[in-house]
N, C-alpha and C positions, 0 to 999 in steps of 0.2 A: 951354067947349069945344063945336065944332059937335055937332050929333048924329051919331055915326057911319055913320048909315041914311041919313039926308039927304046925307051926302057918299059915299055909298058908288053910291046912286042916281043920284045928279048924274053921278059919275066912269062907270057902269054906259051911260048916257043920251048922255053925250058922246062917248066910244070905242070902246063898243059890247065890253068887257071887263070879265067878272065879277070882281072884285077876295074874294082869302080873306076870311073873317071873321077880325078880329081878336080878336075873345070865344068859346071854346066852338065854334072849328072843328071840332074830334072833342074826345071825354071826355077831361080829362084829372082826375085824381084828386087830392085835398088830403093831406097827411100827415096820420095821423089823430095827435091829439093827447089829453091825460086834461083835468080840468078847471080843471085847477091850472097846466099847458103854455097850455092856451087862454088863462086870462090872464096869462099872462107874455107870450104872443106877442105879443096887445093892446098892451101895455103898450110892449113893443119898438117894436111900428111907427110909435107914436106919438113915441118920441125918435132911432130909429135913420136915419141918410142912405145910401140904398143905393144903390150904383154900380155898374153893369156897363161893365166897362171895354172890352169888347167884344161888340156887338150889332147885329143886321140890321133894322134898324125902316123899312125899304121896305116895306109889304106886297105880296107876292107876288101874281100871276094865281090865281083858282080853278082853273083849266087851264094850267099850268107848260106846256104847250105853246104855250101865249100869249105868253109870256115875252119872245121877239124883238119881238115886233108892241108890247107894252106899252112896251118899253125904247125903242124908237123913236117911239112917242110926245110922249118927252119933261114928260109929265104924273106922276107916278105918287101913290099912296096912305102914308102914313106913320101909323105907328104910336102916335099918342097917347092913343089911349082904351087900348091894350094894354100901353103901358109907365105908364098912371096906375092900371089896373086890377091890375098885377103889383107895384106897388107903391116903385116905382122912383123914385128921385130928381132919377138922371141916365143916360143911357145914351150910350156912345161907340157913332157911327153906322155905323164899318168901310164907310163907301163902297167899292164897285167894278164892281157891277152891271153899272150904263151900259156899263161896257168891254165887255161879252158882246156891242154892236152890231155891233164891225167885229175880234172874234176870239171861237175857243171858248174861249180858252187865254187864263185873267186875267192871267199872267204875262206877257201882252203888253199889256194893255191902254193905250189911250193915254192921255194928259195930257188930250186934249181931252176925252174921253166923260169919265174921271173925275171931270174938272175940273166939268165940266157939269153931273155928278149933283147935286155938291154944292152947287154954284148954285143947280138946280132944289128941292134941297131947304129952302136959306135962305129962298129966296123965298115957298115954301109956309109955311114957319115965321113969316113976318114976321103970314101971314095970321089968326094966333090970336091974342090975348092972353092965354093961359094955357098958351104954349109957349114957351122963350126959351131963348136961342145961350147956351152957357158955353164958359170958354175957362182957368177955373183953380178951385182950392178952394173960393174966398170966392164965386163966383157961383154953383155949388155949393150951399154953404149958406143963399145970398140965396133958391133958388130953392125948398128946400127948407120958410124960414120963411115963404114968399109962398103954398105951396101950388101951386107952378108944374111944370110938367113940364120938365126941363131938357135938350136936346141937344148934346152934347161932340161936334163933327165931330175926326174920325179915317179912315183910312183903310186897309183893307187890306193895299192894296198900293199902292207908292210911285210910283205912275205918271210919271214924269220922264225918259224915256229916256234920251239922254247929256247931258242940257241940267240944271247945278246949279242956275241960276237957278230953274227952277221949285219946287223947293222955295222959294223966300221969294215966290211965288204963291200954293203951297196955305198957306201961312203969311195969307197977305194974306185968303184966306179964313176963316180961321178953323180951320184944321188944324194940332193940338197930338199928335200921336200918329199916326205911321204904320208900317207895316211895311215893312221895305226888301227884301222879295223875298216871291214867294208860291213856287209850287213851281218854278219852273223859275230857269236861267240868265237872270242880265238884266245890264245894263249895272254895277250895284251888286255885284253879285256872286250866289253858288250859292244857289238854293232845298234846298228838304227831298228833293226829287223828281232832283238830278240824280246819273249815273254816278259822274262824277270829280269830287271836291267840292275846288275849290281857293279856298274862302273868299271874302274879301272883295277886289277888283280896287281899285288904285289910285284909282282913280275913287268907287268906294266910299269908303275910308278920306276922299276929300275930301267925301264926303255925310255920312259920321258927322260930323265935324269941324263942317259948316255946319249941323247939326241940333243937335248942343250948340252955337252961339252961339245959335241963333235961341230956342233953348229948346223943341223938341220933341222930343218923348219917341221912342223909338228900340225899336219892337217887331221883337222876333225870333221873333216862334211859328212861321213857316211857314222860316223862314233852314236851310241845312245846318250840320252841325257847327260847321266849320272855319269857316260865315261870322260861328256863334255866337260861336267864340272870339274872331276878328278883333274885333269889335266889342266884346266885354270887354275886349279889351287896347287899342284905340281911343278910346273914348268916356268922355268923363271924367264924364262922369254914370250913374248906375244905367240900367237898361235892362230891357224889360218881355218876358214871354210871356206875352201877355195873354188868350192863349188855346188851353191846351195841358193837359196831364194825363200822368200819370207812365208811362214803359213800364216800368218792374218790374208794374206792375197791368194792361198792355194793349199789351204789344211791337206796336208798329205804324210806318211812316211819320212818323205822326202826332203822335205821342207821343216825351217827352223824356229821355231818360237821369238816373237820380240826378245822375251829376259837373256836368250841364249845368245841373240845376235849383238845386244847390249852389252852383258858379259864381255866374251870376247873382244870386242871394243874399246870396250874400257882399261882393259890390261895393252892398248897396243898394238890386238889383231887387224886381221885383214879381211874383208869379206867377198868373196869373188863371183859372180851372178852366173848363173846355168842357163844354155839354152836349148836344152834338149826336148823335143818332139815329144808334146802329149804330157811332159812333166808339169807345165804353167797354161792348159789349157785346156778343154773339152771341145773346144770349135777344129769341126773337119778342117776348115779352112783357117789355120792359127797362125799365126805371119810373128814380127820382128816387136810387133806393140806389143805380146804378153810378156816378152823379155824387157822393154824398153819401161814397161810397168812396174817393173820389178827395180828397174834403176831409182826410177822415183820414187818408189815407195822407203826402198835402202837407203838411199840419201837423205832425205829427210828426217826415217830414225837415228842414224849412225854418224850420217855427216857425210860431206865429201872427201873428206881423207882417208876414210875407213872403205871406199867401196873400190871393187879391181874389175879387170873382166876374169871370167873362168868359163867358156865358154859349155866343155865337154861335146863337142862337135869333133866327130869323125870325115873319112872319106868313103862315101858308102850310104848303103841302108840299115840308120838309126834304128828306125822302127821295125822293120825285117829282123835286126840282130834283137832286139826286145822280144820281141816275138817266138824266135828260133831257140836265141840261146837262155835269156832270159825266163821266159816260158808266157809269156803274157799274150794273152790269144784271143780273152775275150774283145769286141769290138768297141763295146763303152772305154776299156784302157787305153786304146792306140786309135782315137777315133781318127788323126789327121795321119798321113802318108812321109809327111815331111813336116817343118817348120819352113815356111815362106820368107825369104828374106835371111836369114840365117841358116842354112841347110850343112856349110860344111865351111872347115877354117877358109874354104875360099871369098866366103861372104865377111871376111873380118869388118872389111870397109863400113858395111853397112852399119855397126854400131856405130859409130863417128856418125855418119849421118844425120841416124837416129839421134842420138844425143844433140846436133844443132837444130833438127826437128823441132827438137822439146824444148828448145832455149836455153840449154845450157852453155855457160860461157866458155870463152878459148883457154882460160885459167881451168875450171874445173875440167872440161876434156881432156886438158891433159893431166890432169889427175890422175883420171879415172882409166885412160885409154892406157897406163903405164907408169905414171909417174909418182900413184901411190905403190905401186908392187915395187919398183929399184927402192924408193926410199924404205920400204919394209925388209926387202932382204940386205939392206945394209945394217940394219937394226940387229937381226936374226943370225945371217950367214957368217962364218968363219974368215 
Protein backbone atom coordinates (compact mmCIF):
# COMPACT_ATOMS: atom_id res chain seq x y z
CA UNK A 1 0.00 0.00 0.00
CA UNK A 2 1.22 3.56 -0.98
CA UNK A 3 2.50 5.63 1.97
CA UNK A 4 -0.39 7.52 3.13
CA UNK A 5 1.90 10.90 3.66
CA UNK A 6 3.07 10.50 0.21
CA UNK A 7 -0.33 10.44 -1.21
CA UNK A 8 -1.80 12.78 1.15
CA UNK A 9 0.99 15.39 -0.08
CA UNK A 10 0.77 14.61 -3.60
CA UNK A 11 -3.31 15.15 -3.15
CA UNK A 12 -2.24 18.44 -0.73
CA UNK A 13 0.34 19.72 -3.92
CA UNK A 14 -2.22 19.13 -6.75
CA UNK A 15 -5.62 20.91 -5.27
CA UNK A 16 -4.22 22.97 -2.94
CA UNK A 17 -6.78 20.85 -0.16
CA UNK A 18 -5.75 19.67 3.28
CA UNK A 19 -7.18 16.15 3.33
CA UNK A 20 -8.12 14.65 7.35
CA UNK A 21 -5.65 12.28 8.65
CA UNK A 22 -6.92 9.12 8.48
CA UNK A 23 -4.82 7.72 11.79
CA UNK A 24 -5.15 9.61 15.07
CA UNK A 25 -7.01 12.72 13.83
CA UNK A 26 -8.03 13.49 17.51
CA UNK A 27 -7.54 10.77 20.68
CA UNK A 28 -9.46 8.29 20.40
CA UNK A 29 -9.19 5.61 23.21
CA UNK A 30 -8.71 1.49 23.11
CA UNK A 31 -11.19 -0.54 25.41
CA UNK A 32 -9.00 -1.31 28.17
CA UNK A 33 -8.94 -4.89 28.26
CA UNK A 34 -7.08 -7.57 31.43
CA UNK A 35 -4.40 -9.97 30.24
CA UNK A 36 -6.36 -12.81 29.56
CA UNK A 37 -9.07 -10.49 27.10
CA UNK A 38 -5.80 -9.13 25.40
CA UNK A 39 -5.13 -12.60 24.20
CA UNK A 40 -8.27 -13.70 23.19
CA UNK A 41 -8.61 -10.56 21.27
CA UNK A 42 -5.25 -11.49 19.39
CA UNK A 43 -6.29 -14.44 18.79
CA UNK A 44 -9.78 -13.31 17.34
CA UNK A 45 -8.41 -10.89 14.84
CA UNK A 46 -6.30 -13.46 13.50
CA UNK A 47 -9.36 -15.77 12.45
CA UNK A 48 -12.25 -13.45 12.65
CA UNK A 49 -13.58 -11.56 8.77
CA UNK A 50 -14.93 -8.19 9.79
CA UNK A 51 -17.47 -6.35 7.72
CA UNK A 52 -18.98 -3.09 8.04
CA UNK A 53 -21.71 -3.29 6.06
CA UNK A 54 -22.01 0.47 6.09
CA UNK A 55 -19.19 2.88 5.83
CA UNK A 56 -17.89 6.49 4.54
CA UNK A 57 -14.23 5.73 3.43
CA UNK A 58 -14.02 9.10 1.27
CA UNK A 59 -11.75 10.93 3.43
CA UNK A 60 -13.16 14.13 4.25
CA UNK A 61 -11.40 17.90 3.83
CA UNK A 62 -9.47 18.98 7.06
CA UNK A 63 -11.81 22.12 6.69
CA UNK A 64 -15.34 20.52 6.00
CA UNK A 65 -15.78 23.93 4.57
CA UNK A 66 -13.80 22.73 1.63
CA UNK A 67 -16.07 20.05 1.04
CA UNK A 68 -17.96 21.85 -2.26
CA UNK A 69 -14.58 22.75 -3.77
CA UNK A 70 -13.02 19.01 -3.10
CA UNK A 71 -16.28 17.44 -4.36
CA UNK A 72 -15.80 19.24 -7.63
CA UNK A 73 -12.71 18.18 -8.00
CA UNK A 74 -13.58 15.13 -9.03
CA UNK A 75 -10.12 13.59 -7.24
CA UNK A 76 -10.67 12.59 -3.81
CA UNK A 77 -8.78 10.53 -0.87
CA UNK A 78 -9.97 6.93 0.32
CA UNK A 79 -9.64 5.21 3.13
CA UNK A 80 -7.20 2.38 3.03
CA UNK A 81 -4.68 2.78 5.48
CA UNK A 82 -7.90 3.53 8.05
CA UNK A 83 -9.96 0.61 7.12
CA UNK A 84 -6.54 -1.88 7.27
CA UNK A 85 -5.58 -0.01 10.44
CA UNK A 86 -9.18 -0.67 12.15
CA UNK A 87 -8.88 -3.90 11.16
CA UNK A 88 -11.48 -4.45 8.55
CA UNK A 89 -11.85 -6.92 6.00
CA UNK A 90 -14.35 -5.44 3.96
CA UNK A 91 -16.17 -2.15 4.14
CA UNK A 92 -19.64 -1.17 2.11
CA UNK A 93 -18.57 2.27 0.74
CA UNK A 94 -22.44 4.04 1.18
CA UNK A 95 -21.52 6.44 -1.79
CA UNK A 96 -23.46 9.83 -2.03
CA UNK A 97 -21.22 12.62 -1.40
CA UNK A 98 -20.61 13.58 -4.99
CA UNK A 99 -24.51 14.33 -5.03
CA UNK A 100 -23.85 17.49 -2.32
CA UNK A 101 -22.27 19.29 -6.13
CA UNK A 102 -25.59 20.22 -7.61
CA UNK A 103 -27.94 19.89 -4.09
CA UNK A 104 -27.71 20.39 -0.26
CA UNK A 105 -30.41 17.79 0.09
CA UNK A 106 -28.98 14.03 -0.80
CA UNK A 107 -32.35 13.07 -1.17
CA UNK A 108 -32.15 14.61 -4.44
CA UNK A 109 -29.06 13.74 -5.49
CA UNK A 110 -28.45 12.74 -9.14
CA UNK A 111 -27.62 9.58 -10.97
CA UNK A 112 -24.92 11.26 -12.58
CA UNK A 113 -22.76 12.80 -9.49
CA UNK A 114 -23.42 9.55 -7.77
CA UNK A 115 -22.73 7.51 -10.54
CA UNK A 116 -19.54 9.33 -10.99
CA UNK A 117 -18.30 9.12 -7.27
CA UNK A 118 -18.31 5.57 -7.62
CA UNK A 119 -16.36 5.45 -10.90
CA UNK A 120 -14.03 7.95 -9.47
CA UNK A 121 -13.64 5.50 -6.76
CA UNK A 122 -12.93 2.27 -8.88
CA UNK A 123 -10.68 3.75 -10.75
CA UNK A 124 -8.47 4.99 -7.61
CA UNK A 125 -8.92 1.28 -6.45
CA UNK A 126 -7.59 -0.20 -9.74
CA UNK A 127 -4.56 1.97 -8.62
CA UNK A 128 -3.32 -0.38 -5.63
CA UNK A 129 -2.56 -3.85 -5.54
CA UNK A 130 -3.62 -4.48 -2.04
CA UNK A 131 -7.14 -3.08 -2.57
CA UNK A 132 -9.76 -5.13 -4.53
CA UNK A 133 -13.67 -4.54 -5.62
CA UNK A 134 -15.80 -7.42 -3.88
CA UNK A 135 -19.13 -7.95 -4.93
CA UNK A 136 -20.23 -11.43 -2.74
CA UNK A 137 -18.97 -13.64 0.30
CA UNK A 138 -16.38 -15.88 -1.39
CA UNK A 139 -14.48 -12.57 -2.48
CA UNK A 140 -14.80 -11.62 0.94
CA UNK A 141 -13.06 -14.41 2.10
CA UNK A 142 -10.45 -14.44 -1.00
CA UNK A 143 -9.66 -10.98 0.35
CA UNK A 144 -9.50 -11.72 3.74
CA UNK A 145 -6.82 -14.95 3.15
CA UNK A 146 -4.81 -12.66 0.47
CA UNK A 147 -4.31 -10.03 3.41
CA UNK A 148 -6.09 -7.57 1.05
CA UNK A 149 -8.29 -4.68 1.84
CA UNK A 150 -11.61 -5.21 0.35
CA UNK A 151 -14.31 -2.49 -1.04
CA UNK A 152 -18.21 -3.69 -1.37
CA UNK A 153 -19.64 -0.54 -3.48
CA UNK A 154 -23.06 0.27 -1.93
CA UNK A 155 -24.80 3.09 -1.87
CA UNK A 156 -26.73 5.35 0.21
CA UNK A 157 -29.03 6.61 -1.47
CA UNK A 158 -30.71 5.15 -4.66
CA UNK A 159 -30.02 7.75 -6.93
CA UNK A 160 -32.17 6.81 -10.02
CA UNK A 161 -34.78 9.25 -10.34
CA UNK A 162 -37.82 7.99 -12.42
CA UNK A 163 -35.65 5.96 -14.82
CA UNK A 164 -35.58 1.86 -13.53
CA UNK A 165 -33.00 1.10 -15.94
CA UNK A 166 -30.44 2.67 -13.91
CA UNK A 167 -30.45 0.44 -11.46
CA UNK A 168 -28.87 -2.48 -13.77
CA UNK A 169 -26.16 0.56 -14.33
CA UNK A 170 -25.24 0.99 -10.67
CA UNK A 171 -25.57 -2.85 -11.00
CA UNK A 172 -22.98 -2.78 -13.92
CA UNK A 173 -20.84 -0.92 -11.57
CA UNK A 174 -20.57 -3.00 -9.25
CA UNK A 175 -23.44 -1.91 -6.60
CA UNK A 176 -24.84 -4.82 -4.55
CA UNK A 177 -26.52 -2.95 -1.67
CA UNK A 178 -28.39 0.37 -1.89
CA UNK A 179 -30.88 2.33 0.07
CA UNK A 180 -33.97 3.22 -1.64
CA UNK A 181 -34.75 6.51 -0.07
CA UNK A 182 -32.59 8.83 2.28
CA UNK A 183 -34.86 11.39 4.23
CA UNK A 184 -37.02 12.92 2.04
CA UNK A 185 -39.80 12.07 -0.67
CA UNK A 186 -38.28 10.64 -3.98
CA UNK A 187 -39.71 8.98 -6.74
CA UNK A 188 -39.40 5.35 -4.93
CA UNK A 189 -41.18 6.36 -2.18
CA UNK A 190 -41.23 8.40 1.76
CA UNK A 191 -37.98 8.89 3.51
CA UNK A 192 -37.68 8.91 7.48
CA UNK A 193 -38.01 12.78 7.35
CA UNK A 194 -41.47 13.22 5.60
CA UNK A 195 -45.02 14.62 7.11
CA UNK A 196 -47.38 12.18 5.54
CA UNK A 197 -45.70 8.94 5.04
CA UNK A 198 -47.57 7.10 2.38
CA UNK A 199 -44.93 4.24 1.81
CA UNK A 200 -43.77 2.90 -1.16
CA UNK A 201 -45.24 4.61 -4.77
CA UNK A 202 -45.94 2.07 -7.58
CA UNK A 203 -42.86 2.81 -9.06
CA UNK A 204 -41.19 1.80 -6.05
CA UNK A 205 -42.76 -1.59 -5.61
CA UNK A 206 -41.42 -2.07 -9.53
CA UNK A 207 -37.63 -1.05 -8.01
CA UNK A 208 -37.93 -3.63 -5.21
CA UNK A 209 -39.13 -6.26 -7.79
CA UNK A 210 -35.90 -5.35 -10.27
CA UNK A 211 -33.54 -5.32 -7.27
CA UNK A 212 -34.60 -8.84 -6.18
CA UNK A 213 -34.00 -10.21 -9.74
CA UNK A 214 -30.75 -8.51 -10.21
CA UNK A 215 -29.81 -9.72 -6.76
CA UNK A 216 -29.18 -6.54 -4.63
CA UNK A 217 -29.71 -6.12 -1.44
CA UNK A 218 -32.50 -3.68 -0.41
CA UNK A 219 -31.50 -1.16 2.63
CA UNK A 220 -34.19 0.57 4.49
CA UNK A 221 -32.28 2.53 7.31
CA UNK A 222 -33.15 6.05 6.36
CA UNK A 223 -37.01 4.61 4.57
CA UNK A 224 -40.40 5.75 6.68
CA UNK A 225 -42.49 3.44 8.29
CA UNK A 226 -45.00 2.55 6.02
CA UNK A 227 -42.17 2.52 2.98
CA UNK A 228 -40.40 -0.16 5.67
CA UNK A 229 -43.47 -2.19 5.69
CA UNK A 230 -44.03 -1.96 1.80
CA UNK A 231 -40.98 -3.31 1.20
CA UNK A 232 -41.33 -6.33 3.69
CA UNK A 233 -44.49 -7.25 2.20
CA UNK A 234 -42.80 -6.64 -1.48
CA UNK A 235 -39.45 -8.18 -1.68
CA UNK A 236 -39.04 -11.59 -1.69
CA UNK A 237 -35.67 -11.48 -0.18
CA UNK A 238 -34.58 -10.43 3.46
CA UNK A 239 -33.80 -6.75 3.47
CA UNK A 240 -31.23 -4.88 5.46
CA UNK A 241 -30.98 -1.65 8.05
CA UNK A 242 -27.73 -1.46 7.68
CA UNK A 243 -27.32 1.22 9.63
CA UNK A 244 -29.71 2.09 12.45
CA UNK A 245 -30.00 1.53 16.31
CA UNK A 246 -33.00 0.89 18.50
CA UNK A 247 -35.49 3.99 19.69
CA UNK A 248 -36.64 2.15 22.97
CA UNK A 249 -32.55 3.29 23.98
CA UNK A 250 -32.66 6.86 21.82
CA UNK A 251 -36.37 7.78 20.50
CA UNK A 252 -35.22 9.85 17.54
CA UNK A 253 -35.89 10.34 13.74
CA UNK A 254 -33.14 8.22 13.38
CA UNK A 255 -33.71 5.26 15.16
CA UNK A 256 -36.14 2.18 14.66
CA UNK A 257 -39.06 1.03 16.55
CA UNK A 258 -38.88 -2.76 18.18
CA UNK A 259 -42.10 -3.97 15.70
CA UNK A 260 -39.81 -2.69 12.71
CA UNK A 261 -36.58 -4.14 13.91
CA UNK A 262 -38.64 -7.42 14.63
CA UNK A 263 -40.27 -7.42 11.23
CA UNK A 264 -37.30 -7.24 9.32
CA UNK A 265 -35.92 -10.10 11.16
CA UNK A 266 -38.33 -12.15 10.94
CA UNK A 267 -38.39 -12.32 6.94
CA UNK A 268 -34.32 -12.98 7.33
CA UNK A 269 -32.97 -9.36 7.65
CA UNK A 270 -29.88 -7.97 8.76
CA UNK A 271 -29.51 -5.35 11.41
CA UNK A 272 -26.44 -3.23 11.27
CA UNK A 273 -25.57 -0.92 14.45
CA UNK A 274 -24.61 3.09 13.79
CA UNK A 275 -21.87 4.82 15.38
CA UNK A 276 -22.26 8.08 14.72
CA UNK A 277 -21.48 11.16 16.89
CA UNK A 278 -24.32 12.79 19.00
CA UNK A 279 -26.82 9.98 17.14
CA UNK A 280 -26.90 7.45 20.61
CA UNK A 281 -26.07 10.02 22.93
CA UNK A 282 -26.44 13.60 24.68
CA UNK A 283 -23.07 13.19 26.84
CA UNK A 284 -20.30 15.85 25.72
CA UNK A 285 -18.08 13.18 26.42
CA UNK A 286 -19.87 9.95 24.60
CA UNK A 287 -17.37 7.21 24.03
CA UNK A 288 -17.76 3.41 22.42
CA UNK A 289 -20.47 2.21 25.45
CA UNK A 290 -23.46 4.21 23.84
CA UNK A 291 -22.69 1.96 20.71
CA UNK A 292 -21.73 -1.10 22.72
CA UNK A 293 -25.40 -0.52 24.32
CA UNK A 294 -27.02 -0.59 21.45
CA UNK A 295 -25.30 -4.10 20.72
CA UNK A 296 -26.91 -5.42 23.79
CA UNK A 297 -29.92 -4.21 23.60
CA UNK A 298 -30.14 -5.68 19.56
CA UNK A 299 -29.17 -8.84 20.46
CA UNK A 300 -31.22 -9.69 22.94
CA UNK A 301 -34.40 -8.34 20.83
CA UNK A 302 -33.41 -10.05 17.54
CA UNK A 303 -30.84 -12.55 18.45
CA UNK A 304 -27.28 -12.94 17.54
CA UNK A 305 -27.63 -13.86 14.06
CA UNK A 306 -29.73 -10.92 12.96
CA UNK A 307 -27.13 -8.19 14.34
CA UNK A 308 -23.91 -6.74 11.84
CA UNK A 309 -21.67 -3.95 12.30
CA UNK A 310 -22.62 -0.67 10.09
CA UNK A 311 -20.70 1.58 11.48
CA UNK A 312 -21.36 4.98 9.16
CA UNK A 313 -17.86 6.37 10.39
CA UNK A 314 -16.02 8.53 8.03
CA UNK A 315 -12.33 10.00 7.81
CA UNK A 316 -12.83 13.37 9.05
CA UNK A 317 -15.13 15.76 11.14
CA UNK A 318 -18.40 13.86 11.56
CA UNK A 319 -19.88 16.50 13.57
CA UNK A 320 -18.23 19.59 11.52
CA UNK A 321 -19.93 17.81 8.28
CA UNK A 322 -23.53 17.62 10.43
CA UNK A 323 -23.11 20.87 11.31
CA UNK A 324 -21.87 22.63 7.81
CA UNK A 325 -23.55 20.56 5.44
CA UNK A 326 -26.30 18.97 7.28
CA UNK A 327 -27.33 22.24 8.96
CA UNK A 328 -27.44 21.17 12.58
CA UNK A 329 -26.06 24.08 14.67
CA UNK A 330 -27.84 24.02 17.49
CA UNK A 331 -25.45 22.83 20.54
CA UNK A 332 -27.98 20.49 22.42
CA UNK A 333 -27.77 18.50 18.72
CA UNK A 334 -23.94 18.00 18.50
CA UNK A 335 -23.24 18.38 22.14
CA UNK A 336 -19.99 15.89 21.75
CA UNK A 337 -16.98 16.92 19.19
CA UNK A 338 -16.35 13.19 18.28
CA UNK A 339 -17.44 9.68 19.60
CA UNK A 340 -14.51 8.44 21.84
CA UNK A 341 -13.43 5.16 21.10
CA UNK A 342 -14.98 4.85 17.74
CA UNK A 343 -14.18 8.21 15.86
CA UNK A 344 -13.29 6.77 12.29
CA UNK A 345 -13.01 3.15 10.55
CA UNK A 346 -9.69 3.46 12.02
CA UNK A 347 -11.03 2.38 15.45
CA UNK A 348 -12.79 -0.86 13.79
CA UNK A 349 -10.65 -2.89 16.47
CA UNK A 350 -12.25 -1.32 19.21
CA UNK A 351 -15.72 -3.01 18.60
CA UNK A 352 -14.17 -6.53 19.06
CA UNK A 353 -12.87 -5.29 22.17
CA UNK A 354 -15.80 -4.03 23.22
CA UNK A 355 -17.75 -6.85 22.65
CA UNK A 356 -15.28 -9.25 24.86
CA UNK A 357 -15.70 -6.33 27.40
CA UNK A 358 -19.28 -7.29 27.64
CA UNK A 359 -18.65 -11.07 27.57
CA UNK A 360 -19.69 -12.05 24.70
CA UNK A 361 -18.49 -15.19 23.30
CA UNK A 362 -15.71 -16.13 20.46
CA UNK A 363 -18.83 -17.83 18.69
CA UNK A 364 -21.15 -14.81 18.73
CA UNK A 365 -18.08 -12.27 17.77
CA UNK A 366 -17.78 -13.72 15.20
CA UNK A 367 -21.04 -13.43 14.33
CA UNK A 368 -21.45 -10.36 14.73
CA UNK A 369 -17.98 -8.90 13.69
CA UNK A 370 -18.71 -10.54 9.95
CA UNK A 371 -20.04 -13.76 9.95
CA UNK A 372 -23.69 -12.80 10.05
CA UNK A 373 -23.30 -10.11 6.94
CA UNK A 374 -21.26 -13.21 4.38
CA UNK A 375 -23.83 -15.61 5.44
CA UNK A 376 -26.67 -12.77 4.57
CA UNK A 377 -25.31 -11.67 1.36
CA UNK A 378 -25.16 -15.35 0.32
CA UNK A 379 -28.78 -15.58 0.96
CA UNK A 380 -29.48 -12.12 -1.06
CA UNK A 381 -26.61 -11.70 -3.61
CA UNK A 382 -26.56 -13.07 -7.24
Amino acid sequence: MESPVRVYMEFVEKHGIRLARELNRVFSKAVELDEQQELRFDRLMDDIVMVDIHQHPMIMPDDISALSSYLRNGEYGWCYEAVKHGGWTAVATANVFRGLINTPELSFASYSDVSGEVSVMLTDMSRHTDVVNVSNSSQILAAKQSGKVAFFPTLEHLAIGNRIERIDSFYALGVRLAGITYTRKNFIGDGQNERNDGGLSEFGIEVVRRMNDLGMIIDVSHASPNTVQDVLAFSEVPVTFSHNAAYTLRPTARTRQDHELLACTAKGGLIGITAVPNSLSDDPNQDISCVLDQYDYMIKLVGVDNVAIGTDTMAGDHVDFHRQVLGRNAPGQLPAAYLDGLESPADGKNIIRGLIKRGYSDGDITKIAGGNALRFFNRVLS
